[in-house]
mmCIF file of the C-alpha atoms, coordinates in Angstrom:
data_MODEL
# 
_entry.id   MODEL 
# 
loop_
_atom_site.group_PDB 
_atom_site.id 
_atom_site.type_symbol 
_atom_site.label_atom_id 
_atom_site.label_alt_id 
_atom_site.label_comp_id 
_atom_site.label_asym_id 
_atom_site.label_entity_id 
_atom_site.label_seq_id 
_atom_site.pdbx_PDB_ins_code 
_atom_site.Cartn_x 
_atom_site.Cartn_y 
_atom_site.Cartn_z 
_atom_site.occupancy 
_atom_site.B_iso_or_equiv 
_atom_site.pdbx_formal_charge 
_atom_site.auth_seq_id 
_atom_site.auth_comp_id 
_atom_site.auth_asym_id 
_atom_site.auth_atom_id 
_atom_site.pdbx_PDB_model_num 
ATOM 1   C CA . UNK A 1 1   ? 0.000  0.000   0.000   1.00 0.00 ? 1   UNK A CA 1 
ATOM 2   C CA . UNK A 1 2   ? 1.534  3.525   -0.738  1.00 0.00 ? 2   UNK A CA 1 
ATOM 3   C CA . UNK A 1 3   ? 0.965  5.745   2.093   1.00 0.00 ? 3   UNK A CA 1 
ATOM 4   C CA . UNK A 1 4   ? 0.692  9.427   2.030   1.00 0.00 ? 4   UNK A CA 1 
ATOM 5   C CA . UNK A 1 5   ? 3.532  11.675  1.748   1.00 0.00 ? 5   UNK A CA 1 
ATOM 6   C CA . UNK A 1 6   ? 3.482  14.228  5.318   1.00 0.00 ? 6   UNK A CA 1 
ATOM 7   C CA . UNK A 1 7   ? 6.120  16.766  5.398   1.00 0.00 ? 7   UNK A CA 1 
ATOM 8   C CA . UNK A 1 8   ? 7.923  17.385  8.533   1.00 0.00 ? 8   UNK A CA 1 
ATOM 9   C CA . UNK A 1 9   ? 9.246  20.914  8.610   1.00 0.00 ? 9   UNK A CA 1 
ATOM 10  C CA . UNK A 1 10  ? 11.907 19.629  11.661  1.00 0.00 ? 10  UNK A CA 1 
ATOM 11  C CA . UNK A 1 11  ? 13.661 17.420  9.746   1.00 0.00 ? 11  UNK A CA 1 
ATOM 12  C CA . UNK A 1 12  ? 14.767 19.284  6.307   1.00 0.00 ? 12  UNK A CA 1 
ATOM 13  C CA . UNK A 1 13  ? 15.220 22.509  9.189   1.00 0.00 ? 13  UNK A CA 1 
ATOM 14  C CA . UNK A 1 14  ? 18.008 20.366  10.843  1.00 0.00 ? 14  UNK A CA 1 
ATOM 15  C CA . UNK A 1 15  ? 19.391 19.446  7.369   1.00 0.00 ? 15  UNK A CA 1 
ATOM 16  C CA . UNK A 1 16  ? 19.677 22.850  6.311   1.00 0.00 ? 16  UNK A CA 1 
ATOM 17  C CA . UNK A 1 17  ? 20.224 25.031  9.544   1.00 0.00 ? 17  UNK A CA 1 
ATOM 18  C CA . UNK A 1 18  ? 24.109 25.497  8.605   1.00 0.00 ? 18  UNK A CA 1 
ATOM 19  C CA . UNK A 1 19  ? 23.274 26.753  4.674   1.00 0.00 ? 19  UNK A CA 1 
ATOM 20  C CA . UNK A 1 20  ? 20.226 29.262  6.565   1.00 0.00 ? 20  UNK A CA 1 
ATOM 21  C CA . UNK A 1 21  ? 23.496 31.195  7.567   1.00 0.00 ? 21  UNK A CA 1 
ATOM 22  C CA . UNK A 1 22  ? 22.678 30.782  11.801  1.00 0.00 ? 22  UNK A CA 1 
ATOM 23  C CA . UNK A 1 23  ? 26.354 30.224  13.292  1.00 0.00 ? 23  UNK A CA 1 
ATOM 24  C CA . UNK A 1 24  ? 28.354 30.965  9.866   1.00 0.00 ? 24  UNK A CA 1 
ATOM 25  C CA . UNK A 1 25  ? 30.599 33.903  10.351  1.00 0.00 ? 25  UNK A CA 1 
ATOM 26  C CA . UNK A 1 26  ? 30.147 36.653  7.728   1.00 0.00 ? 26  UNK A CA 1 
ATOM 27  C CA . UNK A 1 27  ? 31.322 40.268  6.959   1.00 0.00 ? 27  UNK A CA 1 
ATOM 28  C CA . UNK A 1 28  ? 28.221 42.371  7.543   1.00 0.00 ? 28  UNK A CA 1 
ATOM 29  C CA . UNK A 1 29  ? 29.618 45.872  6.908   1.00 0.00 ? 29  UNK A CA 1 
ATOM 30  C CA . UNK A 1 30  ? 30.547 49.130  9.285   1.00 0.00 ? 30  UNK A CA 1 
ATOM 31  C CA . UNK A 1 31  ? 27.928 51.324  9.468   1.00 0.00 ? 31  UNK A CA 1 
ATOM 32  C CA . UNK A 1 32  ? 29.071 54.608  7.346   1.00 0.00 ? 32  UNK A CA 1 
ATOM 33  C CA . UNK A 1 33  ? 29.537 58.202  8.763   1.00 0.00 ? 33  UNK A CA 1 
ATOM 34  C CA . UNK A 1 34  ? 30.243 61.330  7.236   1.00 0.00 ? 34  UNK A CA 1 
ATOM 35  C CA . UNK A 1 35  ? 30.783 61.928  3.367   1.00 0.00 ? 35  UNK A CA 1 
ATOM 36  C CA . UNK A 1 36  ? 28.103 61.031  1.512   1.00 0.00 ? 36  UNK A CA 1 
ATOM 37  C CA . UNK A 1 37  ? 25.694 62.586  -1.338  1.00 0.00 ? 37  UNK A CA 1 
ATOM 38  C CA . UNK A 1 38  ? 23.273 63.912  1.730   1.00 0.00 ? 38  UNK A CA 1 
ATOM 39  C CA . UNK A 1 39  ? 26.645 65.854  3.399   1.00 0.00 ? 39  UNK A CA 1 
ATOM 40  C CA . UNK A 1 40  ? 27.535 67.197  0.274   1.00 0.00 ? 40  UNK A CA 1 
ATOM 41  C CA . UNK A 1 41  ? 23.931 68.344  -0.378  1.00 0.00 ? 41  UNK A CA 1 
ATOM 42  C CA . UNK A 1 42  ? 23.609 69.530  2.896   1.00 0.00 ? 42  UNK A CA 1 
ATOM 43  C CA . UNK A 1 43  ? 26.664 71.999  2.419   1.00 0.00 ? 43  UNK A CA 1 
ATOM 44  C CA . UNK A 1 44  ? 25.343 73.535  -0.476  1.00 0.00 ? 44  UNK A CA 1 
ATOM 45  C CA . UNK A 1 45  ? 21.775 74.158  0.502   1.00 0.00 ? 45  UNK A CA 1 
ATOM 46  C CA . UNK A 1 46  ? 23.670 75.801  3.288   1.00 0.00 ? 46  UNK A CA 1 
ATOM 47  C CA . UNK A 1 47  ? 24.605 78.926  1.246   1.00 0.00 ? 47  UNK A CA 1 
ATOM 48  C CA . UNK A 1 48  ? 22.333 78.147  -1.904  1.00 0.00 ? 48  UNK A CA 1 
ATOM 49  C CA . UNK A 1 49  ? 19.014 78.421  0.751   1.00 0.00 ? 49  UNK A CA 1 
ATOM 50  C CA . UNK A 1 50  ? 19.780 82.161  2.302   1.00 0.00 ? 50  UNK A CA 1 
ATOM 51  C CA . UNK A 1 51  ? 20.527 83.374  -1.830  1.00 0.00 ? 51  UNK A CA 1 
ATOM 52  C CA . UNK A 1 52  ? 17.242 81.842  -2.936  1.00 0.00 ? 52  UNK A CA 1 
ATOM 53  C CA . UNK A 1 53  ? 15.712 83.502  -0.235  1.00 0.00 ? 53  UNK A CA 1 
ATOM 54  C CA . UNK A 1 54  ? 16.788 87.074  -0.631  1.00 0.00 ? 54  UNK A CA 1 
ATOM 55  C CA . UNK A 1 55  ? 16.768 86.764  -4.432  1.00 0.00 ? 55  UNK A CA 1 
ATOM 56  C CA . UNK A 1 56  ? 14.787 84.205  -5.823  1.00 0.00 ? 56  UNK A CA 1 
ATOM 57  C CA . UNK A 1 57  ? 11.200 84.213  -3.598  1.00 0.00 ? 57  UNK A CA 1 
ATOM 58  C CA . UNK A 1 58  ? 9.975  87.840  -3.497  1.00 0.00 ? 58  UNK A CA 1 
ATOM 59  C CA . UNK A 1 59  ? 10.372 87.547  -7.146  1.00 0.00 ? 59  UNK A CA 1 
ATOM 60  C CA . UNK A 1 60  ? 8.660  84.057  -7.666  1.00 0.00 ? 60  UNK A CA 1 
ATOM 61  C CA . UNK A 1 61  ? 5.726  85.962  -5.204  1.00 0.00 ? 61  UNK A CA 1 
ATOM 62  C CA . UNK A 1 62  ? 5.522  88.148  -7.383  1.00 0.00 ? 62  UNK A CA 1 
ATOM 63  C CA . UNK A 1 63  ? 5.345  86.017  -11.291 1.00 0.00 ? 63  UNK A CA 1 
ATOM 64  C CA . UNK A 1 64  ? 3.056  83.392  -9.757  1.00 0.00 ? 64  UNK A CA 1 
ATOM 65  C CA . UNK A 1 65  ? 0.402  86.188  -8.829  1.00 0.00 ? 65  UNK A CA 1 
ATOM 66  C CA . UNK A 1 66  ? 0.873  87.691  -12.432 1.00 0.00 ? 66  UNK A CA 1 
ATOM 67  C CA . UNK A 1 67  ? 0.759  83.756  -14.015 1.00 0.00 ? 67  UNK A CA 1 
ATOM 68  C CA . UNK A 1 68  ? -2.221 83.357  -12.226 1.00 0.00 ? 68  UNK A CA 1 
ATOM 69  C CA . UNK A 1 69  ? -4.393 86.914  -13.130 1.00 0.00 ? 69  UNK A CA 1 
ATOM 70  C CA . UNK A 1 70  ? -3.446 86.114  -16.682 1.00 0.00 ? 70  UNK A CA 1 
ATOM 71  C CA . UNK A 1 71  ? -4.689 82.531  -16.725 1.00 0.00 ? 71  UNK A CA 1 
ATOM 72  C CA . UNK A 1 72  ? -7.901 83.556  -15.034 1.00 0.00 ? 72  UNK A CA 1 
ATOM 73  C CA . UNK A 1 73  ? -8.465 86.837  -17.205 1.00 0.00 ? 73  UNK A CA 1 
ATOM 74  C CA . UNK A 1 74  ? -7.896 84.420  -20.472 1.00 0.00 ? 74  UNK A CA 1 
ATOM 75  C CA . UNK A 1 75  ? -5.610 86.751  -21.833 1.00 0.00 ? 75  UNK A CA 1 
ATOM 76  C CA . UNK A 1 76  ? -3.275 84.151  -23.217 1.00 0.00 ? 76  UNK A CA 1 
ATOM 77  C CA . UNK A 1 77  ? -2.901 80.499  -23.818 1.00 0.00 ? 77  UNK A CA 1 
ATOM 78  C CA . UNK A 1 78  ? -1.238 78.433  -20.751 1.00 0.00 ? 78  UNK A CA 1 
ATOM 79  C CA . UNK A 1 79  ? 2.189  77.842  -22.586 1.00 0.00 ? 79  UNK A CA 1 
ATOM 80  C CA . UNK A 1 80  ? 2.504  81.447  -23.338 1.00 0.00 ? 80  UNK A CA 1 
ATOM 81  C CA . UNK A 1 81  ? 1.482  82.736  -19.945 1.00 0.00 ? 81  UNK A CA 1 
ATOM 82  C CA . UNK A 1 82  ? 3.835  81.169  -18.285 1.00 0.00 ? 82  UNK A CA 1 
ATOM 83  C CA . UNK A 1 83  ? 6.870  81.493  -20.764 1.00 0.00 ? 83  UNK A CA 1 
ATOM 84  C CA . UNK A 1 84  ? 6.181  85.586  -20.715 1.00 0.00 ? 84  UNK A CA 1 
ATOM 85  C CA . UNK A 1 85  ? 6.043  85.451  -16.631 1.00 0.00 ? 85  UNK A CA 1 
ATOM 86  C CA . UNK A 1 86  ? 9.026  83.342  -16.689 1.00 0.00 ? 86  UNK A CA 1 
ATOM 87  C CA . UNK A 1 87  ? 11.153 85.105  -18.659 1.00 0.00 ? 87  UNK A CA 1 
ATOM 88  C CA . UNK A 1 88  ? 9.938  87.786  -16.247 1.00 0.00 ? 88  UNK A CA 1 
ATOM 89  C CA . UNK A 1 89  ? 10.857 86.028  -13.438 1.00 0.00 ? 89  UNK A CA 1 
ATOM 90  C CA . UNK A 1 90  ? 14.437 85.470  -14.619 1.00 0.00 ? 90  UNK A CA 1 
ATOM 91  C CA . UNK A 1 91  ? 14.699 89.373  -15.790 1.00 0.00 ? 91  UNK A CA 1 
ATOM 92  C CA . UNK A 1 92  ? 14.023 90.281  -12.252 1.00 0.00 ? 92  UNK A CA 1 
ATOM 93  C CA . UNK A 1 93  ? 15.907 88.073  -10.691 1.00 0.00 ? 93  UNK A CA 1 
ATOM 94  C CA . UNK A 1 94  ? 18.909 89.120  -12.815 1.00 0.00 ? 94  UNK A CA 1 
ATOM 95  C CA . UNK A 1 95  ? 18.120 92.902  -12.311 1.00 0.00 ? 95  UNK A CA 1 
ATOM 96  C CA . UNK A 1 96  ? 18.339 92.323  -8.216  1.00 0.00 ? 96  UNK A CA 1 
ATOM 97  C CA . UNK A 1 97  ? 21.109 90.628  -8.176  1.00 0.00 ? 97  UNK A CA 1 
ATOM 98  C CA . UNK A 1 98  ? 23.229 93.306  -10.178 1.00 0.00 ? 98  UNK A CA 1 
ATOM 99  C CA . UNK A 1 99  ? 21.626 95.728  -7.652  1.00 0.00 ? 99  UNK A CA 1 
ATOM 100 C CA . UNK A 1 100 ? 23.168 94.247  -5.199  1.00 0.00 ? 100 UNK A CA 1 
ATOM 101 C CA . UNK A 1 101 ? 26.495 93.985  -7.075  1.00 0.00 ? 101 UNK A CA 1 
ATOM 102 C CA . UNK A 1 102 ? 26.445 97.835  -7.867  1.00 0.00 ? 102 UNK A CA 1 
ATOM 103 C CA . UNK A 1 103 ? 25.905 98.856  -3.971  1.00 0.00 ? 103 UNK A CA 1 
ATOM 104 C CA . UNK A 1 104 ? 28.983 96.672  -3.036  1.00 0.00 ? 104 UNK A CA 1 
ATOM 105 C CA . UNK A 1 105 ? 31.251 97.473  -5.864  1.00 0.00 ? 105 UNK A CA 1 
ATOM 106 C CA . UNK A 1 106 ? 30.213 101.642 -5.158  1.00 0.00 ? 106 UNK A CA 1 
ATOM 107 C CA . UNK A 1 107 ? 30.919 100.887 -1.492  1.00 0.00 ? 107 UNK A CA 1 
ATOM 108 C CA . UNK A 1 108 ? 27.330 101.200 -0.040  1.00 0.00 ? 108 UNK A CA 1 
ATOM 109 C CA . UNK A 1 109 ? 26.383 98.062  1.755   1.00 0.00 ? 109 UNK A CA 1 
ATOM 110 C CA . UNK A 1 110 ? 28.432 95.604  2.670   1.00 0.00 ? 110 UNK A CA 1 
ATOM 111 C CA . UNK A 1 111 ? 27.131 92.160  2.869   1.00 0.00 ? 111 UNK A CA 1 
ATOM 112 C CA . UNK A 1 112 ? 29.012 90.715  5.873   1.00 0.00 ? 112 UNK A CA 1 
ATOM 113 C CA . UNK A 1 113 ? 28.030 90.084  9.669   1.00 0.00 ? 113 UNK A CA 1 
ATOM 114 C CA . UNK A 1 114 ? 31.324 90.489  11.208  1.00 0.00 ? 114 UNK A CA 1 
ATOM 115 C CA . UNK A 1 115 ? 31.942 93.255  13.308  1.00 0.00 ? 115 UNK A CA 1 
ATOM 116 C CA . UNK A 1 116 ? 34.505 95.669  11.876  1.00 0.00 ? 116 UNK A CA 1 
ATOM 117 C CA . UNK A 1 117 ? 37.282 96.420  14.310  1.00 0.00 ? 117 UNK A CA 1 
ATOM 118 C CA . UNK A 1 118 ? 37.566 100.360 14.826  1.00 0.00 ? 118 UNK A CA 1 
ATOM 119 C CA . UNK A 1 119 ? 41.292 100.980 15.849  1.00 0.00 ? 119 UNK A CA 1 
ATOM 120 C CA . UNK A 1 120 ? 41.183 103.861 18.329  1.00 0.00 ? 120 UNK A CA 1 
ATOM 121 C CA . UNK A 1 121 ? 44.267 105.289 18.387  1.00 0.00 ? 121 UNK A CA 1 
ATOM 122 C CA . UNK A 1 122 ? 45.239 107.400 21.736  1.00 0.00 ? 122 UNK A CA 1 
ATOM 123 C CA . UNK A 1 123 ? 47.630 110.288 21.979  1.00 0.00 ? 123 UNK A CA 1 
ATOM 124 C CA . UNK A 1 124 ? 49.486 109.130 24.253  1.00 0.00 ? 124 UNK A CA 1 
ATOM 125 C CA . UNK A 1 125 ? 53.006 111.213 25.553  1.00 0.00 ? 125 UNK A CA 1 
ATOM 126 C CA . UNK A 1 126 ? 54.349 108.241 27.081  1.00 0.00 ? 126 UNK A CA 1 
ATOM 127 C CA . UNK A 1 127 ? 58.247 107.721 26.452  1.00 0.00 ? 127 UNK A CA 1 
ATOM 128 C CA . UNK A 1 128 ? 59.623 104.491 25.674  1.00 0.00 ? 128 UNK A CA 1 
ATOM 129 C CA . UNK A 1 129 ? 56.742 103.191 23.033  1.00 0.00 ? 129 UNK A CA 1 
ATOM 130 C CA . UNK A 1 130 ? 57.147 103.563 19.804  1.00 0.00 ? 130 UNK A CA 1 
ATOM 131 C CA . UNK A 1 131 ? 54.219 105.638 17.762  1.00 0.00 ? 131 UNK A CA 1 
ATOM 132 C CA . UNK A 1 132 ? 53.744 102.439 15.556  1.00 0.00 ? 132 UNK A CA 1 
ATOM 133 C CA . UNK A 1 133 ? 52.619 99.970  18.972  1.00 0.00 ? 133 UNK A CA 1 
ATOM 134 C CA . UNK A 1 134 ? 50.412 102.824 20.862  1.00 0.00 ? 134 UNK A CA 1 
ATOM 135 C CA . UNK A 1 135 ? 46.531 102.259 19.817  1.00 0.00 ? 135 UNK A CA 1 
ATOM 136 C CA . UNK A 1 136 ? 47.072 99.403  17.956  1.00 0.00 ? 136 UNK A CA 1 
ATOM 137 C CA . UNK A 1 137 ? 44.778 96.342  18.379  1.00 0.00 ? 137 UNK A CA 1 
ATOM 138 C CA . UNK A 1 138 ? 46.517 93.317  17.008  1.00 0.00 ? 138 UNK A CA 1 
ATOM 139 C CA . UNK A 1 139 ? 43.595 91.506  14.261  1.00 0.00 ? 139 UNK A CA 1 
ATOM 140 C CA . UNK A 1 140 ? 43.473 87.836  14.915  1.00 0.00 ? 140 UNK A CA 1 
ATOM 141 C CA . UNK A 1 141 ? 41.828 85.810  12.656  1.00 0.00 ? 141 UNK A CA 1 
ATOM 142 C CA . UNK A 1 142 ? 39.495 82.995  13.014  1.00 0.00 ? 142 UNK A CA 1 
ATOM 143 C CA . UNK A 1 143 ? 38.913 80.266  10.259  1.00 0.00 ? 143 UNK A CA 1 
ATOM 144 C CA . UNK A 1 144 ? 36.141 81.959  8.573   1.00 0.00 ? 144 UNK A CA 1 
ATOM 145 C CA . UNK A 1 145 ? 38.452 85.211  7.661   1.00 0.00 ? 145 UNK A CA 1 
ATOM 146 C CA . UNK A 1 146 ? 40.354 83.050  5.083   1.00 0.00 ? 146 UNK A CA 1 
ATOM 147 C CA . UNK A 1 147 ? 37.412 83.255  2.466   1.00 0.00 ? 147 UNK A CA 1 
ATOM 148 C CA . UNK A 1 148 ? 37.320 86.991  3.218   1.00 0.00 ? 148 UNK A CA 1 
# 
């Protein structure tokens, strides 16, 4: 008589435990720090972020308001509408930014946060000192003054 075939999960389990990988030693990686796409990302959204801001938004503001009044007034078809306002967009995005340019090169504004050191220079009759060492703070720089 042929009887039934009836699996039993234990027994090819015990065969195969050693191939399942329980007990076999294997390189499973360091986990990586530091450099990768989302660092170097990260370091140019850094100074690309604060630019967009001052240059790029009030602008885009200002073309999506104008995009959308023409699209609901009809006066235009959709691909024109929004090649006219972006063209416009770019225009005044160029035209601030050579503002700016113009205010630093005449000497108006000046677009950094440090502090500038005022030397205060003291008459001072002392004798011994030379003129050259009475007044004078000695500038120390920090890492950030070498891309100044």
């Amino acid at each position: 008589m042929k009887q039934k075939y009836i699996f039993h999960h234990n027994h090819y389990y015990h065969t195969l435990k050693s191939q399942i990988g329980e007990g076999v030693p294997v390189f499973h990686g360091v986990r990586q720090r530091g450099g990768g796409i989302g660092t170097v990302l990260g370091s140019i959204a850094k100074y690309a972020i604060p630019l967009a801001i001052k240059y790029i938004f009030p602008h885009e503001k200002a073309a999506a308001f104008s995009t959308l009044s023409d699209l609901a007034a009809k006066r235009a078809p959709v691909k024109e509408v929004l090649k006219r306002n972006g063209l416009g967009l770019l225009n005044n995005i160029k035209d601030g930014v050579l503002a700016d340019v113009r205010k630093i090169q005449i000497g108006g504004e000046v677009p950094s946060k440090r502090k500038k050191i005022q030397s205060s220079r003291k008459k001072s009759h002392t004798k011994g000192k030379s003129k050259s060492t009475i007044g004078k703070k000695k500038k120390t720089l920090s890492r950030r003054d070498i891309f100044s």
